[in-house]
N, C-alpha and C positions, 0 to 999 in steps of 0.2 A: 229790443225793438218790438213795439204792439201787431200783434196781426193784422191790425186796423193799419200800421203803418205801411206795411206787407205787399197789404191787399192794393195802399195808395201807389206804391212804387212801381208793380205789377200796370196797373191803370196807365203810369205814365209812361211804358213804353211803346214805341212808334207804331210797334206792328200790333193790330188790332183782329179783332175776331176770329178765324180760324188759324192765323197766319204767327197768332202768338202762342207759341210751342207750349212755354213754361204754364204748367197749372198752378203748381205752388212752391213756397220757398221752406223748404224743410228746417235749415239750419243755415247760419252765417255769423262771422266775426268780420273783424275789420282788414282780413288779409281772405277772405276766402267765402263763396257761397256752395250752398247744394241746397239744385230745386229738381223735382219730379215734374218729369214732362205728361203731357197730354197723352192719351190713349191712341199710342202709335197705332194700333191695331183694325182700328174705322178705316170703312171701305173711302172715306171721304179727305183722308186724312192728307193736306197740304204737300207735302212732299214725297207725297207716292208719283209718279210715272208710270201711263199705262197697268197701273195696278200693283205694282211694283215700289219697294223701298229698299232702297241703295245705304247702306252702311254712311257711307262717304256726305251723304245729303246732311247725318245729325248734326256736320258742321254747323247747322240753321241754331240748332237749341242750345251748343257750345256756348255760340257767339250770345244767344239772348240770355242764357245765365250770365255771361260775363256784364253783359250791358246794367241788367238789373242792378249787379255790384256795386259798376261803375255810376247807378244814377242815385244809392242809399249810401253811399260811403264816398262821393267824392264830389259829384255836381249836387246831385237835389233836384227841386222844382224846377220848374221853366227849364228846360235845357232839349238841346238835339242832336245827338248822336248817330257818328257815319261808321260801319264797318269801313277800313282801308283795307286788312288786307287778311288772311288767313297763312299760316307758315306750319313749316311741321308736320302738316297731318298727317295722321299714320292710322289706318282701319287695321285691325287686330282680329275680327271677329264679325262673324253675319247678327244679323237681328231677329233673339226670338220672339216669336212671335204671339204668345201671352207673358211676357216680363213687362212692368210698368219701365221705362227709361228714367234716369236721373242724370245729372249735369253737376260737374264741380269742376266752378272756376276757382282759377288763384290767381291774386294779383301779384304781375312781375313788375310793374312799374305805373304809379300814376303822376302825370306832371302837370301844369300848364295844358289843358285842352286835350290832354290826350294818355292813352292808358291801356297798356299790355297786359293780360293773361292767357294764363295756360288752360285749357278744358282738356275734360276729360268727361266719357260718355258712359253710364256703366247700365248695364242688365242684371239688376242684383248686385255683385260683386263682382260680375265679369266685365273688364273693360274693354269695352269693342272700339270705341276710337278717342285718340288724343292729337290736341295740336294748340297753337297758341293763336289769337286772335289781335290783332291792334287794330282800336278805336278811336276816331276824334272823335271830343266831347267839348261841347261849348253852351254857354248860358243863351236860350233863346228871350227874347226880347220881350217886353210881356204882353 
């Protein structure tokens, strides 16, 4: 896949401007992504509270790496995807706080509308949280 194609898949997902975690897609096959997130470290940064960034919150970029997967590898264009539900999660580890984050999902299942994986949240090679995400995925109308 082209960067150009990348950069399109990126564009089509739902959350937009500061709210889309993922900066870039490092590597991906057809069973698995890893993308580098955004510069947790800004004082502005979406999932802070009160100043504050909770471990438990990177569920956010989990779930957006897995969606990216799910929109280059299984719907494509025109489509809308609902997070349903988050299971598993397990925090392992605090967030430091100059490590760039990355995100590797893997897919456990995609069917008909909808499609499970696993994340995993890592600081370099430390992983500070994993858990699994299910998503419906459906072709929106054009």
């Amino acid at each position: 896949m082209s960067p150009e194609d990348l950069t399109t898949a990126l564009a089509r997902m739902p959350q937009k401007g500061a709210m889309l975690l993922i900066e870039r897609i490092e590597a991906m096959d057809a069973q698995s992504i890893l993308c580098t997130a955004r510069d947790h470290g800004a004082a502005d940064y979406p999932l802070r509270v009160d100043g504050d960034l909770e471990p438990v919150s990177l569920v956010e970029i989990g779930a957006q790496a897995a969606a990216a997967h799910a929109s280059i590898h299984g719907v494509g264009d025109n489509h809308a995807g609902l997070l349903l539900s988050v299971q598993r999660v397990v925090v392992l580890g605090q967030i430091p706080p100059d490590t760039r984050l990355q995100a590797r999902a893997t897919q456990l299942h995609f069917g008909e509308g909808g499609a499970k994986y696993r994340f995993v949240i890592l600081a370099g090679t430390t992983e500070i949280l994993h858990g699994e995400a299910l998503m419906r995925m459906q072709r929106a109308p054009l």
